[in-house]
Backbone as a printed PyTorch tensor [residue, N CA C, xyz], in Angstrom:
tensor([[[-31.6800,  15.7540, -35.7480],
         [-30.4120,  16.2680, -35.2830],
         [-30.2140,  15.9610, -33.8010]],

        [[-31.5020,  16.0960, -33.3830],
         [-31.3920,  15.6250, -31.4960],
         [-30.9790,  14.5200, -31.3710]],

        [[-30.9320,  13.3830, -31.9840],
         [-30.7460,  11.8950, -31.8380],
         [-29.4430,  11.4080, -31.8190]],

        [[-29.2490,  12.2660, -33.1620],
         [-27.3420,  12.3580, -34.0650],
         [-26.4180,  13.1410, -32.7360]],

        [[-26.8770,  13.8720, -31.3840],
         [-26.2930,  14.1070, -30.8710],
         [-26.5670,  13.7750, -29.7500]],

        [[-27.0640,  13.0080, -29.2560],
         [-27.3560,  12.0210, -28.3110],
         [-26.8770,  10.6050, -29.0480]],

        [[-27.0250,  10.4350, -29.7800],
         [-25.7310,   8.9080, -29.9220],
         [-24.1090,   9.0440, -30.0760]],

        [[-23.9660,  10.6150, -30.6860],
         [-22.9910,  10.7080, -30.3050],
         [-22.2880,  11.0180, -28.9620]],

        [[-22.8950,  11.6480, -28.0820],
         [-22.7830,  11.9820, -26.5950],
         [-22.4690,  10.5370, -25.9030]],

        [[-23.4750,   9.6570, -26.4630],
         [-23.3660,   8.0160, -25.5670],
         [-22.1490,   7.4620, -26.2250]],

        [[-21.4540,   7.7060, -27.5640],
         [-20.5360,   6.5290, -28.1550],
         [-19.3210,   7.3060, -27.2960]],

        [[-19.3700,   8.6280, -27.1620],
         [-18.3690,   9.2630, -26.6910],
         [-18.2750,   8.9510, -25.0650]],

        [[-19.0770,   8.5630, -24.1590],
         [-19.1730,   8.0750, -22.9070],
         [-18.9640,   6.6380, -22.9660]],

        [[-19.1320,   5.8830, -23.6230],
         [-18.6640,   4.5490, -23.8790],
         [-17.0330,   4.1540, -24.1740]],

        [[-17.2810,   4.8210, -25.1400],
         [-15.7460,   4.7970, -25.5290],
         [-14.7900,   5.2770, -24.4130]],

        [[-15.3710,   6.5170, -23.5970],
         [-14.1220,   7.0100, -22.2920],
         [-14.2160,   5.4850, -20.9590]],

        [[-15.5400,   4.8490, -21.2320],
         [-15.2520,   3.7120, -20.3550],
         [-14.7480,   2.5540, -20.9720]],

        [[-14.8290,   2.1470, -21.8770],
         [-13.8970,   1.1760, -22.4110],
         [-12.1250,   1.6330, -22.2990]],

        [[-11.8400,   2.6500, -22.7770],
         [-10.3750,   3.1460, -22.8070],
         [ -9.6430,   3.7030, -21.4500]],

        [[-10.5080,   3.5910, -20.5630],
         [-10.0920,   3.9530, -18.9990],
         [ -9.2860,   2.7360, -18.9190]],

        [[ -8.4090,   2.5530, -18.1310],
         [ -7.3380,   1.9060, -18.0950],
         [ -7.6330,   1.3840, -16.4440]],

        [[ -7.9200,  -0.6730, -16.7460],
         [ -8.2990,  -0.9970, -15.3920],
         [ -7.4750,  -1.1980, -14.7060]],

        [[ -7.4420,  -1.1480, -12.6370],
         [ -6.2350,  -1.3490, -11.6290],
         [ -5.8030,  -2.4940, -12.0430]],

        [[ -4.5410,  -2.5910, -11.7550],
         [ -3.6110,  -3.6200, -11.5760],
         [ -3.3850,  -4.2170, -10.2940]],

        [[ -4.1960,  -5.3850, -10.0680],
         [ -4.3630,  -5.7410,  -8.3770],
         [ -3.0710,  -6.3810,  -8.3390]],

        [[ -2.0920,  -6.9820,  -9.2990],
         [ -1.0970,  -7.7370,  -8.8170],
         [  0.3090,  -6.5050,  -9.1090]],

        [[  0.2830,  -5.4320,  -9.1780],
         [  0.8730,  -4.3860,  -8.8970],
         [  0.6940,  -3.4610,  -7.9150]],

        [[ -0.3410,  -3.8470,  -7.2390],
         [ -1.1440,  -2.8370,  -6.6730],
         [ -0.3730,  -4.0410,  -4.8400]],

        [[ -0.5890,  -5.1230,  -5.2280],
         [  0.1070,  -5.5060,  -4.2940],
         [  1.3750,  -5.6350,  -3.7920]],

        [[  2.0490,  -5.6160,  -5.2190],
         [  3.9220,  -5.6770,  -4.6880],
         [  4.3000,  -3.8400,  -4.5390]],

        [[  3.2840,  -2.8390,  -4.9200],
         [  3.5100,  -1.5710,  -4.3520],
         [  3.5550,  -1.6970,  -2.7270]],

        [[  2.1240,  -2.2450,  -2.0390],
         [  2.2120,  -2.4040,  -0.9110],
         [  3.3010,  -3.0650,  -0.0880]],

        [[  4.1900,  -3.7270,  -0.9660],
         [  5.3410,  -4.8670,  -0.1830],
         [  6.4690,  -3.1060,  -0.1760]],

        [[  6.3790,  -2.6250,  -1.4590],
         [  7.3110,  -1.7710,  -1.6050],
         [  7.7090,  -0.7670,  -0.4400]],

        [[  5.9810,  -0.3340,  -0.3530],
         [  6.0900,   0.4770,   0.9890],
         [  5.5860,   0.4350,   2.2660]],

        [[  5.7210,  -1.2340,   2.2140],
         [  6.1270,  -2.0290,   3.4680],
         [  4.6950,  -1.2070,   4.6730]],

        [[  3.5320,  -1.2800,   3.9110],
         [  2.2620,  -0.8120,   4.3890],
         [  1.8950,  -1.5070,   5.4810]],

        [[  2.5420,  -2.4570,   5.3560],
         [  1.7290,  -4.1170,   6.5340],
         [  2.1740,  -3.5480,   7.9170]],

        [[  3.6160,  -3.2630,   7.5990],
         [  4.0530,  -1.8200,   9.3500],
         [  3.6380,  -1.7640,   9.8700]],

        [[  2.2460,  -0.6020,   9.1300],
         [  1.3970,   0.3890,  10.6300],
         [ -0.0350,  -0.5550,   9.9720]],

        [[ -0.0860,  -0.8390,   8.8960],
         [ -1.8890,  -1.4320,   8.9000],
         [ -2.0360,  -2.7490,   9.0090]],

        [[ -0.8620,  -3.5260,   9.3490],
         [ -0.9010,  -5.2380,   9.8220],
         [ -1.1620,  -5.7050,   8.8400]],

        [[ -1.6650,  -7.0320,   8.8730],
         [ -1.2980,  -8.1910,   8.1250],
         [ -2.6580,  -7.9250,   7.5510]],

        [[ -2.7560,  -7.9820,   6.1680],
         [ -4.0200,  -7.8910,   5.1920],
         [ -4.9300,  -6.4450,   4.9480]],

        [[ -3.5990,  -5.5090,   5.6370],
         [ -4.3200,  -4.1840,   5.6570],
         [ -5.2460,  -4.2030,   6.6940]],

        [[ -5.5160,  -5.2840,   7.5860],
         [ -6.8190,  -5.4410,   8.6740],
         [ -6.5600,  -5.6890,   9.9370]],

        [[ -5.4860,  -5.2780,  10.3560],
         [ -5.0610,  -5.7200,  11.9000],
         [ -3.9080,  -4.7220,  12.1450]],

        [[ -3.9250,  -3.3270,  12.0990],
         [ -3.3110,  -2.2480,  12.6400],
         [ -2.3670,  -2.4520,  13.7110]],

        [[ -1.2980,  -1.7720,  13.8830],
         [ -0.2190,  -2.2580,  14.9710],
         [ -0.5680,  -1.0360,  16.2660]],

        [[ -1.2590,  -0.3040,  16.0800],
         [ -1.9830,   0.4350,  17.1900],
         [ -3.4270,   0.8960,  16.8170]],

        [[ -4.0590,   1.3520,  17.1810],
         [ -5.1760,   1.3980,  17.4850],
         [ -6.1620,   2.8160,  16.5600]],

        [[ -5.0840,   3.6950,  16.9250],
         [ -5.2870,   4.8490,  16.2920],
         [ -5.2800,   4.9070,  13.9420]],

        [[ -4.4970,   4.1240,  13.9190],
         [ -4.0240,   3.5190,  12.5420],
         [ -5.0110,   2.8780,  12.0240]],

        [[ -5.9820,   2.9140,  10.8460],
         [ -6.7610,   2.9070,  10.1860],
         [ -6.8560,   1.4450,   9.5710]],

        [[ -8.0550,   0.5970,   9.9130],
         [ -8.0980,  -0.2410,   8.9460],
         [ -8.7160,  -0.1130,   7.8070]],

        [[ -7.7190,  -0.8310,   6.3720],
         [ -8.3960,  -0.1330,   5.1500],
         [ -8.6450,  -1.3210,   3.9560]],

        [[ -8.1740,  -2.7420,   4.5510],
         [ -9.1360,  -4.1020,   3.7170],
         [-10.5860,  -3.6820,   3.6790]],

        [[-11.3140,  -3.9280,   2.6200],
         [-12.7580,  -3.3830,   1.8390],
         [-13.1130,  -2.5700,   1.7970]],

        [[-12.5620,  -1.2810,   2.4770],
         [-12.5160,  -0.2330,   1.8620],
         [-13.0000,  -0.0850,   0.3530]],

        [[-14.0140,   1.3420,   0.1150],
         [-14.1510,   1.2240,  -1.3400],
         [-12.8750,   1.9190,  -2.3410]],

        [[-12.3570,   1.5990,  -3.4910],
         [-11.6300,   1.8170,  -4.0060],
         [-11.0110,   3.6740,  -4.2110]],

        [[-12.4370,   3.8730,  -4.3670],
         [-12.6020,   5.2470,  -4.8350],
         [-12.1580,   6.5250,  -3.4350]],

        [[-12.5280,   5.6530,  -2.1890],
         [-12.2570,   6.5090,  -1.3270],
         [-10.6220,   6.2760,  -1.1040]],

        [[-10.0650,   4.7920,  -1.2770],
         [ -8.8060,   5.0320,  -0.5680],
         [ -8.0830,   5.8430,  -1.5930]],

        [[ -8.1120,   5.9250,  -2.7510],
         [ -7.5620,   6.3380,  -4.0250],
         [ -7.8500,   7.9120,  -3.7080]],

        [[ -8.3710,   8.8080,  -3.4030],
         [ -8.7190,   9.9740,  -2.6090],
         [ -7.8520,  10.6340,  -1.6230]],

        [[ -7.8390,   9.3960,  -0.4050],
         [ -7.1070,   9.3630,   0.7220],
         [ -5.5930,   9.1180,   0.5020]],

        [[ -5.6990,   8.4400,  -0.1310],
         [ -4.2050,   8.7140,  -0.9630],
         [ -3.0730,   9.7150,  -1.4800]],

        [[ -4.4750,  10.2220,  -2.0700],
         [ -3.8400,  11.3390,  -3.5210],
         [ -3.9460,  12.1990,  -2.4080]],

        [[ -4.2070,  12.7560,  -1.2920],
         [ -4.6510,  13.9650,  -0.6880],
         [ -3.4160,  13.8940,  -0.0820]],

        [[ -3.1030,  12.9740,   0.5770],
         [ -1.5320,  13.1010,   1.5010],
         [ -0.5100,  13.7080,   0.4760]],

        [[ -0.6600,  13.6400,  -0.7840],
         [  0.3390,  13.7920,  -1.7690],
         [  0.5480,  15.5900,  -1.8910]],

        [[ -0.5850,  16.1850,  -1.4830],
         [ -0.8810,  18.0640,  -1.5990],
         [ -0.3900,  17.9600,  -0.5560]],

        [[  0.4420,  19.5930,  -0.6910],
         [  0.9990,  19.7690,   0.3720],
         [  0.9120,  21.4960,   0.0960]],

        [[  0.5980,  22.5130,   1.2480],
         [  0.5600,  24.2710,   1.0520],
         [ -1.1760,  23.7020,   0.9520]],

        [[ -1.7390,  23.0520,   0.8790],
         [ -3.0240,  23.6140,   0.9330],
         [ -4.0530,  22.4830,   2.0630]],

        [[ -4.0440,  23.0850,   3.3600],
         [ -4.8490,  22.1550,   4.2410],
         [ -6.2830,  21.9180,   3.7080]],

        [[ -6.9840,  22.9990,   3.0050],
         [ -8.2000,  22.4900,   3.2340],
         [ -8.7820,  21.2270,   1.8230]],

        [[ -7.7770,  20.8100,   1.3020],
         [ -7.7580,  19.5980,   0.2750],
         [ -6.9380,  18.3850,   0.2530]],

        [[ -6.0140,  19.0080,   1.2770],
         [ -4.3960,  17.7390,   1.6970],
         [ -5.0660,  17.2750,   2.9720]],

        [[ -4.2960,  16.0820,   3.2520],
         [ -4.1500,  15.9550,   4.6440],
         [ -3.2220,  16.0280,   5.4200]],

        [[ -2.9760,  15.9860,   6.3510],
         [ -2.1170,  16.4350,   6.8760],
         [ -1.0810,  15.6510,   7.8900]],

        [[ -0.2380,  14.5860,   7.5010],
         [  0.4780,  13.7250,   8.1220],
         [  1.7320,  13.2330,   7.6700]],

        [[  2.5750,  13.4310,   8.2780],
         [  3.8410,  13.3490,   7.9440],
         [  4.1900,  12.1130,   7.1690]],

        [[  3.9810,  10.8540,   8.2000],
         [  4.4790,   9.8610,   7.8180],
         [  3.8470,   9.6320,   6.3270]],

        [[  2.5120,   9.5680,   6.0020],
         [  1.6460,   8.9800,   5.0020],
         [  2.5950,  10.0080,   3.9770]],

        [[  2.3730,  10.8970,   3.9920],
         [  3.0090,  12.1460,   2.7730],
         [  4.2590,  11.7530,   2.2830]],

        [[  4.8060,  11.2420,   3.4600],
         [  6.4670,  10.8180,   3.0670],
         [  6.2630,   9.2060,   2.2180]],

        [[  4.9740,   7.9760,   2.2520],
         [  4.9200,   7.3870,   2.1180],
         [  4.2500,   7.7210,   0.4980]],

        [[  3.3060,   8.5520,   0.1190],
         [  2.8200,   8.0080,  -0.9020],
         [  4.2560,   9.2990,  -1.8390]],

        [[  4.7850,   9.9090,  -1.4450],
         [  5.8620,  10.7170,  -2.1350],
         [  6.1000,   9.6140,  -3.4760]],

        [[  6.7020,   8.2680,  -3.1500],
         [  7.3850,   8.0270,  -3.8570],
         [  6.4170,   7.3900,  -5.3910]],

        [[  5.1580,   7.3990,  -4.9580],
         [  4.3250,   6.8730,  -6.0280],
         [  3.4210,   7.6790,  -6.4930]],

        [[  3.4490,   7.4470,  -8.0760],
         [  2.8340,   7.7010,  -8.7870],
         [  0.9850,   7.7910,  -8.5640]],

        [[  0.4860,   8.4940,  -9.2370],
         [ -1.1740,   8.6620,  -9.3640],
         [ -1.6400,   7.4260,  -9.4680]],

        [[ -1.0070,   6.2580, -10.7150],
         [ -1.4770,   5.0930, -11.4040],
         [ -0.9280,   4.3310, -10.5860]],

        [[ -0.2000,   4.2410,  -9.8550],
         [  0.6850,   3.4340,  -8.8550],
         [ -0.6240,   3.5480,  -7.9380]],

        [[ -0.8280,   4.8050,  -7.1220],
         [ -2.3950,   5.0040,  -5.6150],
         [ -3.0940,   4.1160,  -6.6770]],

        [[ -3.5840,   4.3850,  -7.9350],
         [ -5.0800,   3.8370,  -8.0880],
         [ -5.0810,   2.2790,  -7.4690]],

        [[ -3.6580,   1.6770,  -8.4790],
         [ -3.5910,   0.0100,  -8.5350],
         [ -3.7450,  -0.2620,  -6.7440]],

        [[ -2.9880,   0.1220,  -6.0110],
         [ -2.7160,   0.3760,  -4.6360],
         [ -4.4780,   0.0820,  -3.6150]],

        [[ -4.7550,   1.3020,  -4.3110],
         [ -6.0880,   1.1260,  -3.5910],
         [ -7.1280,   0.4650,  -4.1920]],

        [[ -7.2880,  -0.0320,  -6.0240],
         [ -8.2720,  -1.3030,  -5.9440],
         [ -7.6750,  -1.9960,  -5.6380]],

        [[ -6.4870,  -2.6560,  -4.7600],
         [ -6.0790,  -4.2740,  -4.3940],
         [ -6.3120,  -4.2280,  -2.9680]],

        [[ -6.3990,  -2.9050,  -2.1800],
         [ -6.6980,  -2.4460,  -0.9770],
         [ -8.5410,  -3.1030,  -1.0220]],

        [[ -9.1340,  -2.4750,  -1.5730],
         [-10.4690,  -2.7600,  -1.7070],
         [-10.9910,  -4.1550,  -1.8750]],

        [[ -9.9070,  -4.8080,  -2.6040],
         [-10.4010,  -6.3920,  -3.2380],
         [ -9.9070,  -7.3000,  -1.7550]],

        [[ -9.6710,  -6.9960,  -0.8760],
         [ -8.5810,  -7.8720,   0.3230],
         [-10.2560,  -7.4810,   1.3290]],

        [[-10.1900,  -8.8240,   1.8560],
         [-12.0230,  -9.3020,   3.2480],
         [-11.1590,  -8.2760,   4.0340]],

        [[-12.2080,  -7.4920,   4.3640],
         [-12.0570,  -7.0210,   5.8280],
         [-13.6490,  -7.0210,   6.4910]],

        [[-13.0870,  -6.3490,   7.8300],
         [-14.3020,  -6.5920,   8.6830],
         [-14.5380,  -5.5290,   9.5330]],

        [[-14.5930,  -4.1830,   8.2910],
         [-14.9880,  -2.6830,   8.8190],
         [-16.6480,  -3.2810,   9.5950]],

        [[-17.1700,  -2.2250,  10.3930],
         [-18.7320,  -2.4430,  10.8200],
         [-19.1190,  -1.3790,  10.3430]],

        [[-20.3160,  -1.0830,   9.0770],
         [-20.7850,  -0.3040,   9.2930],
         [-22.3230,   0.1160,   9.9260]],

        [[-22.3440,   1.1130,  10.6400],
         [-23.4610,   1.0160,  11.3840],
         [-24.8410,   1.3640,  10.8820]],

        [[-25.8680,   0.7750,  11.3180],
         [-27.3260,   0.8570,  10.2800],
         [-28.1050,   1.7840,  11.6120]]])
């Protein structure tokens, strides 16, 4: 009986990764034209128009998709973030819209440093 529910436990974890639904990098990029992201994070997501403004080419997927969804809460600081412009920016998109958004964010060279 232990086995019969341990193969079923694994077909049932298999199956939720096969049926997960993968980003759309060539949606994920004409979102970015949409909301005209290149603005404040420059050309390739990697060359910011000031300093303070975040570069986010190779970024991992999972974090920008996070950073994303968080601007989207709003009444609760300690899970939102807290910035006008971004909030007003991801308003107009969807959950599946951030994901595609941020794996095409992730798939674009950048040249974060991280330190060892």
């Amino acid at each position: 009986m232990k086995h019969i529910l341990i193969a079923i436990a694994t077909a049932s974890i298999a199956m939720t990764a096969v049926t997960a639904q993968a980003a759309d990098l060539k949606k994920g990029q004409e979102l970015l034209v949409k909301g005209n992201c290149a603005a404040c994070h420059g050309e390739g997501m990697n060359k910011p128009v000031v300093a303070e403004y975040p570069k986010l080419a190779g970024q991992h997927a999972d974090y920008l998709y996070a950073a994303l969804k968080a601007y989207k809460v709003t009444n609760n600081p300690n899970i939102g973030r807290s910035n006008a412009i971004m909030a007003g920016q991801v308003a107009q998109f969807s959950d599946r819209d951030l994901k595609d958004m941020a794996a095409y964010i992730a798939s674009l060279p950048g040249n974060l440093v991280v330190k060892k």
